[in-house]
C-alpha positions as CSV (number, residue, x, y, z in Angstrom):
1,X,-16.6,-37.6,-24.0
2,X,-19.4,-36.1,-21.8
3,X,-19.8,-33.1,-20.2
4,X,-20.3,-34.2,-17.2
5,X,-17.0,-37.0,-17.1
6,X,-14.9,-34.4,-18.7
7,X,-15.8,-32.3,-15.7
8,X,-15.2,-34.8,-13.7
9,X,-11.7,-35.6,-14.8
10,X,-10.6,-32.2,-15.1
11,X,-11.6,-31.6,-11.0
12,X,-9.8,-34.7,-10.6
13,X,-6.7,-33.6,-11.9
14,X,-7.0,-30.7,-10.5
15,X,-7.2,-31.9,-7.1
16,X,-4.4,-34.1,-7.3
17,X,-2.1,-31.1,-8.8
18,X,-3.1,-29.3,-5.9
19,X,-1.4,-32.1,-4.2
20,X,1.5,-31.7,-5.7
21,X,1.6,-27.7,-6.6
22,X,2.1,-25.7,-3.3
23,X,0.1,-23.0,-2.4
24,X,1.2,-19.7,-2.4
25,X,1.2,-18.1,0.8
26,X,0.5,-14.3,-0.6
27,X,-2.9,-15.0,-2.8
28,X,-5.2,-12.1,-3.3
29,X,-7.1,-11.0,-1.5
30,X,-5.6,-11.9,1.9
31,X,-2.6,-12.3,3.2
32,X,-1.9,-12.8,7.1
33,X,-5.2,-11.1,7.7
34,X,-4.0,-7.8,5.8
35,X,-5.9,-7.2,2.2
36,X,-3.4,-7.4,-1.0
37,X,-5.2,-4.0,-2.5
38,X,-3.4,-4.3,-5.9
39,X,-3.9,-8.1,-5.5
40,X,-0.3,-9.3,-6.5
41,X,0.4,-12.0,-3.8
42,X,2.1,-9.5,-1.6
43,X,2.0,-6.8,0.7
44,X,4.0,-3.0,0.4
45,X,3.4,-0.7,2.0
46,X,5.5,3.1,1.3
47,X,5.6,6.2,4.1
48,X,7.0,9.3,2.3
49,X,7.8,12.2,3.8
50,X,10.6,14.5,5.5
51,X,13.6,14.0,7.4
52,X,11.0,12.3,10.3
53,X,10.3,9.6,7.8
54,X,13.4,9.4,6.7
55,X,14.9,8.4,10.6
56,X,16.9,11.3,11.6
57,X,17.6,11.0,15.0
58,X,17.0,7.3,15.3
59,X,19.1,5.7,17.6
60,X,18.9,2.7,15.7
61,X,19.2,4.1,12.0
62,X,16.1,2.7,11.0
63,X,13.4,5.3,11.5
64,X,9.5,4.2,12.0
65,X,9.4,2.1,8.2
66,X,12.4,0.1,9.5
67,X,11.3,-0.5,12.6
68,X,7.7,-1.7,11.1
69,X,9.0,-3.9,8.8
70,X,10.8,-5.9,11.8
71,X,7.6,-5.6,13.7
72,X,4.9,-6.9,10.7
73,X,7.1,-9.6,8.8
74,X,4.2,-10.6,6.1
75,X,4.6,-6.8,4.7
76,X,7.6,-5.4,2.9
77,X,8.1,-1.4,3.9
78,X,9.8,1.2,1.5
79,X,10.8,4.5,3.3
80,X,10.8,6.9,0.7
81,X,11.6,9.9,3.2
82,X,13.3,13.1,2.0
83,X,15.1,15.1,4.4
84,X,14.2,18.5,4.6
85,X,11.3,18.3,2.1
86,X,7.7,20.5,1.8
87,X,4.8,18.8,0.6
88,X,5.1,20.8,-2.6
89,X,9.3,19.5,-3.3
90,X,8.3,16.1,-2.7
91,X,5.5,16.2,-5.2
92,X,8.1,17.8,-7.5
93,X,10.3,15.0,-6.9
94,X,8.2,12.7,-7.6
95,X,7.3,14.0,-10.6
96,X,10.6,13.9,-11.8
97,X,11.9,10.7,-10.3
98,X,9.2,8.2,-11.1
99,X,9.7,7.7,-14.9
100,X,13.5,7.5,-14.1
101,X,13.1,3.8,-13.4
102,X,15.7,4.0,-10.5
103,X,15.2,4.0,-6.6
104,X,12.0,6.0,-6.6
105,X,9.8,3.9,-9.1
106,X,11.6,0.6,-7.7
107,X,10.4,2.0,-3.7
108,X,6.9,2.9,-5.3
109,X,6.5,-0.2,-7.6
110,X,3.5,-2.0,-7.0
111,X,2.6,-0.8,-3.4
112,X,-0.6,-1.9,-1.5
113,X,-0.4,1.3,0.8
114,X,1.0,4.2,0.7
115,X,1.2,7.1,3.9
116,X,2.0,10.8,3.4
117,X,3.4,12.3,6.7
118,X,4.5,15.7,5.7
119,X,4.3,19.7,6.3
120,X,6.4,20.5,8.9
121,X,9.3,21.9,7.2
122,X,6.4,24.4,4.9
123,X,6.8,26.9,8.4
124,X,10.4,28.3,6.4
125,X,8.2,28.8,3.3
126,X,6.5,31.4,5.5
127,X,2.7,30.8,3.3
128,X,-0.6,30.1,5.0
129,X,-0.6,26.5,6.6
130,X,-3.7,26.2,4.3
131,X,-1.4,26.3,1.1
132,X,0.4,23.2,3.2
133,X,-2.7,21.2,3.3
134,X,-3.4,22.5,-0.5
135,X,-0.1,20.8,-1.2
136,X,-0.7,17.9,0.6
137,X,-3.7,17.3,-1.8
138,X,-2.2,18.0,-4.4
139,X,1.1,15.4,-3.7
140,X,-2.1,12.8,-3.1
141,X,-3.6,13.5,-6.4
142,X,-0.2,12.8,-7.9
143,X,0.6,9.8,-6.5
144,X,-2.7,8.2,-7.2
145,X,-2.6,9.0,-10.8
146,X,1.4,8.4,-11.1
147,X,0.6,5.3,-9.4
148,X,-2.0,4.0,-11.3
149,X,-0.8,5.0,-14.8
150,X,2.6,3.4,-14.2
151,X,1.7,-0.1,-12.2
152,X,-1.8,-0.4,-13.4
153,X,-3.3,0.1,-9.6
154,X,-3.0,3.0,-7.0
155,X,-2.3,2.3,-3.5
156,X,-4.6,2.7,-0.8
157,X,-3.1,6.2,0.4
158,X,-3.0,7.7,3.9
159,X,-2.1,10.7,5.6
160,X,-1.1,11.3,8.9
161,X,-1.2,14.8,11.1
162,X,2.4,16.2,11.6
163,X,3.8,15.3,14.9
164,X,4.5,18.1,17.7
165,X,7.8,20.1,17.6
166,X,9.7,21.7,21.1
167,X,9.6,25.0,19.0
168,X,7.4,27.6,20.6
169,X,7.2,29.6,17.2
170,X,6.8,26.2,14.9
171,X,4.5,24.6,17.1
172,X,1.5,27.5,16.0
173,X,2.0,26.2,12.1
174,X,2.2,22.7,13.1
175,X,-1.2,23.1,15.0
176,X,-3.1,25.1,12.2
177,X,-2.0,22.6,9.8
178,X,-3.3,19.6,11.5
179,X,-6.4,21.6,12.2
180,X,-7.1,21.5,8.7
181,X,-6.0,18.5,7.2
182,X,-8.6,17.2,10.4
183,X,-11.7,19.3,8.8
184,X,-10.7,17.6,5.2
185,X,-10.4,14.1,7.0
186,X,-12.7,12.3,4.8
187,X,-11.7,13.8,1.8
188,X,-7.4,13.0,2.3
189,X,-8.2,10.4,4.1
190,X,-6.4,11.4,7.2
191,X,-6.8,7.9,9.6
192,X,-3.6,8.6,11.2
193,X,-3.0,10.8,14.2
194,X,0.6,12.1,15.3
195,X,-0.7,15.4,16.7
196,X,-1.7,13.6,20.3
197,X,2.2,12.3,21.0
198,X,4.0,14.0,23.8
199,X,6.5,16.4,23.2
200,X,8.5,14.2,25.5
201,X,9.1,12.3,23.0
202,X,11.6,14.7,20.9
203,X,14.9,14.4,20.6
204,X,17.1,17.2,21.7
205,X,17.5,19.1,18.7
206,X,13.5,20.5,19.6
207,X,12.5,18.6,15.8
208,X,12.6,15.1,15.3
209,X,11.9,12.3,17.5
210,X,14.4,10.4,19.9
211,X,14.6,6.8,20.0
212,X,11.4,6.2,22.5
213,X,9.5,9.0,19.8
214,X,10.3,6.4,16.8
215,X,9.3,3.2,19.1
216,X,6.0,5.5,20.1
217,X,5.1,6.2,16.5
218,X,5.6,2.6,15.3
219,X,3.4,1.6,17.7
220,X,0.3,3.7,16.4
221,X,0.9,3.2,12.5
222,X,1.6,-0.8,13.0
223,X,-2.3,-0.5,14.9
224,X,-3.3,0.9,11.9
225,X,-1.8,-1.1,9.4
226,X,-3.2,-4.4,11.1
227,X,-6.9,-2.7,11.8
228,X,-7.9,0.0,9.5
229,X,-5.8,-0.8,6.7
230,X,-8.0,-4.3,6.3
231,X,-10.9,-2.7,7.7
232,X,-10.8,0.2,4.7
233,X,-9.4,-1.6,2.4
234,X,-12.2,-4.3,2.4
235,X,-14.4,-1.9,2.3
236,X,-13.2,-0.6,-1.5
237,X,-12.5,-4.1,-3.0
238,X,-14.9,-7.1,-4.4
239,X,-15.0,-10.7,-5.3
240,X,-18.4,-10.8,-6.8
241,X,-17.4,-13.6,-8.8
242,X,-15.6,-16.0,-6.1
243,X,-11.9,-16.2,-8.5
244,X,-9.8,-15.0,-5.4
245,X,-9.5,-11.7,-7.6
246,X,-10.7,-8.5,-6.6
247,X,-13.3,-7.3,-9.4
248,X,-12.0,-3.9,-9.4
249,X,-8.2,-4.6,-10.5
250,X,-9.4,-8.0,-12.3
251,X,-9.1,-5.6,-16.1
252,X,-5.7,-3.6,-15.1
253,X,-3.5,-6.1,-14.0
254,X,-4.8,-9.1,-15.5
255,X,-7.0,-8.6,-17.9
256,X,-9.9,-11.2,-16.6
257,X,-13.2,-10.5,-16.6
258,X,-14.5,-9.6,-12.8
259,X,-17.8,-10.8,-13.7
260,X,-16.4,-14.7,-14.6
261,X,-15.0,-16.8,-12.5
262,X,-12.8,-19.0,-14.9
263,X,-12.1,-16.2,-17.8
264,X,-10.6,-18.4,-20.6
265,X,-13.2,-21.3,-19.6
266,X,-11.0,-24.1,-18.7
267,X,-12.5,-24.9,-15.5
268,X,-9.8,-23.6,-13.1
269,X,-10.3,-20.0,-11.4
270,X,-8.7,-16.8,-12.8
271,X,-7.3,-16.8,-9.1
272,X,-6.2,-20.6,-9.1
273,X,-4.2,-19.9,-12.5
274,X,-2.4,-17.3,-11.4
275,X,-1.7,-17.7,-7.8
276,X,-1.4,-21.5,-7.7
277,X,-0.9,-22.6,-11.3
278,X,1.2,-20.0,-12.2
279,X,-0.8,-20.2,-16.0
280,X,-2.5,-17.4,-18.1
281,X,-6.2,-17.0,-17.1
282,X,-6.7,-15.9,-20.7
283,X,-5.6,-18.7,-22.6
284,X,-7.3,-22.4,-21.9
285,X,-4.5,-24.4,-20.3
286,X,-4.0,-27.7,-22.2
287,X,-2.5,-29.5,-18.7
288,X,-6.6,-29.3,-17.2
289,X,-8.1,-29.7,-20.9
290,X,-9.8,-32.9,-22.0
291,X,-7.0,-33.0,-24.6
292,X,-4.4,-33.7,-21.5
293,X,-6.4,-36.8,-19.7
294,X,-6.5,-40.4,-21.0
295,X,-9.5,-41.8,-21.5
């Protein structure tokens, strides 16, 4: 048989499986306008932090994670929050709990984004709010290397200033630790901004936020996980070789080779095998071989 008929049969099939195969409404690399970093045909995005994170005070129960994920349906949200946490416990925690295999790994399993929003509660540690922000880093680093060494691909990770407190003596902290983690913007990455909202937005207890606080807060993060998240995001990932796959986590998760489109050669796309096909990208699949069609 030729090489150009065999081609020819091969698209041919190909087209009418497409036909017959639906397509997968997660493919890498977008999904509902918002880049799949890790490029697994979905979107998850995890907010840790303190007792803020975690709700308290929400009228609802749900805190800002729930409330997103009833907000931005196309992305699933995991609220790892920790009441009563420092930057430095929760990096402790996770440290500990990740390997476990229980709720932590299975909330930071194969997330596409990940925001840090903590620091508030380092004021009873009485340190320097510049140990805070040290912390901060540090928790980052962590989670990026945890991250990567255990699902093959770190999130894309965030952090937020603290939000404002009704406690004249907190509030001083709070202030001189968002003043820094502004000056080390670029470096932590710090794209979202809670140190603007209104103190009329806290609750009664002079801490956490009331139920218009937790509406308030959704607000700004679900801007920035429908603008900057794609617009930064895009920004770090590739398809130099037109598979659907992003080069960078083409090796990790898959194994294919960013610079090919159609790794194991048998004329379907790395990203057409596994997102549509649902077959191995490294092995040639005998169902679009010449060895399949009748001549």
């Amino acid at each position: 048989m030729s090489f150009l008929l065999k081609r020819f049969k091969v698209s041919l099939l190909t087209a009418l499986l497409l036909v017959f195969v639906p397509f997968s409404t997660a493919a890498c690399p977008l999904i509902d306008g918002m880049v799949d970093f890790n490029c697994d045909g979905q979107i998850r995005i995890g907010i840790t932090g303190d007792s803020i994170v975690k709700g308290v005070g929400d009228e609802k129960g749900l805190g800002y994670p729930g409330r997103l994920a009833k907000k931005i349906l196309s992305a699933a949200f995991e609220n790892i929050g920790v009441s009563g946490t420092t930057p430095r416990r929760l990096r402790r925690l996770f440290i500990r709990n990740l390997p476990k295999g229980k709720v932590t790994t299975e909330k930071s399993s194969d997330l596409d984004y990940l925001i840090i929003e903590v620091g508030t509660n380092s004021y009873w540690d009485e340190e320097p709010a510049s140990l805070t922000v040290r912390d901060i880093k540090r928790l980052k680093k962590t989670l990026e290397e945890k991250l990567e060494e255990m699902f093959s691909v770190a999130p894309l990770i965030f952090v937020s200033t603290l939000p404002p407190v009704r406690r004249d003596y907190q509030q001083p902290f709070i202030d001189q630790v968002n003043q820094l983690l502004l000056k080390k913007k670029k470096k932590l990455n710090v794209r979202i901004r809670f140190d603007k909202l209104p103190v009329n937005i806290i609750s009664d207890d002079n801490l956490h936020p009331n139920a218009k606080g937790y509406a308030r807060i959704t607000k700004i993060v679900k801007r920035k996980v429908l603008k900057l998240f794609p617009k930064k995001a895009s920004s770090l990932r590739s398809d130099l070789d037109n598979d659907n796959l992003y080069d960078e986590v083409e090796p990790a998760r898959f194994g294919t080779d960013p610079t090919l489109t159609d790794t194991d050669g048998d004329s379907v796309s790395d990203g057409d095998e596994i997102f549509v096909f649902e077959t191995d990208p490294l092995t040639a699949n005998d169902l679009l071989t010449e060895d399949f069609l009748i001549d």
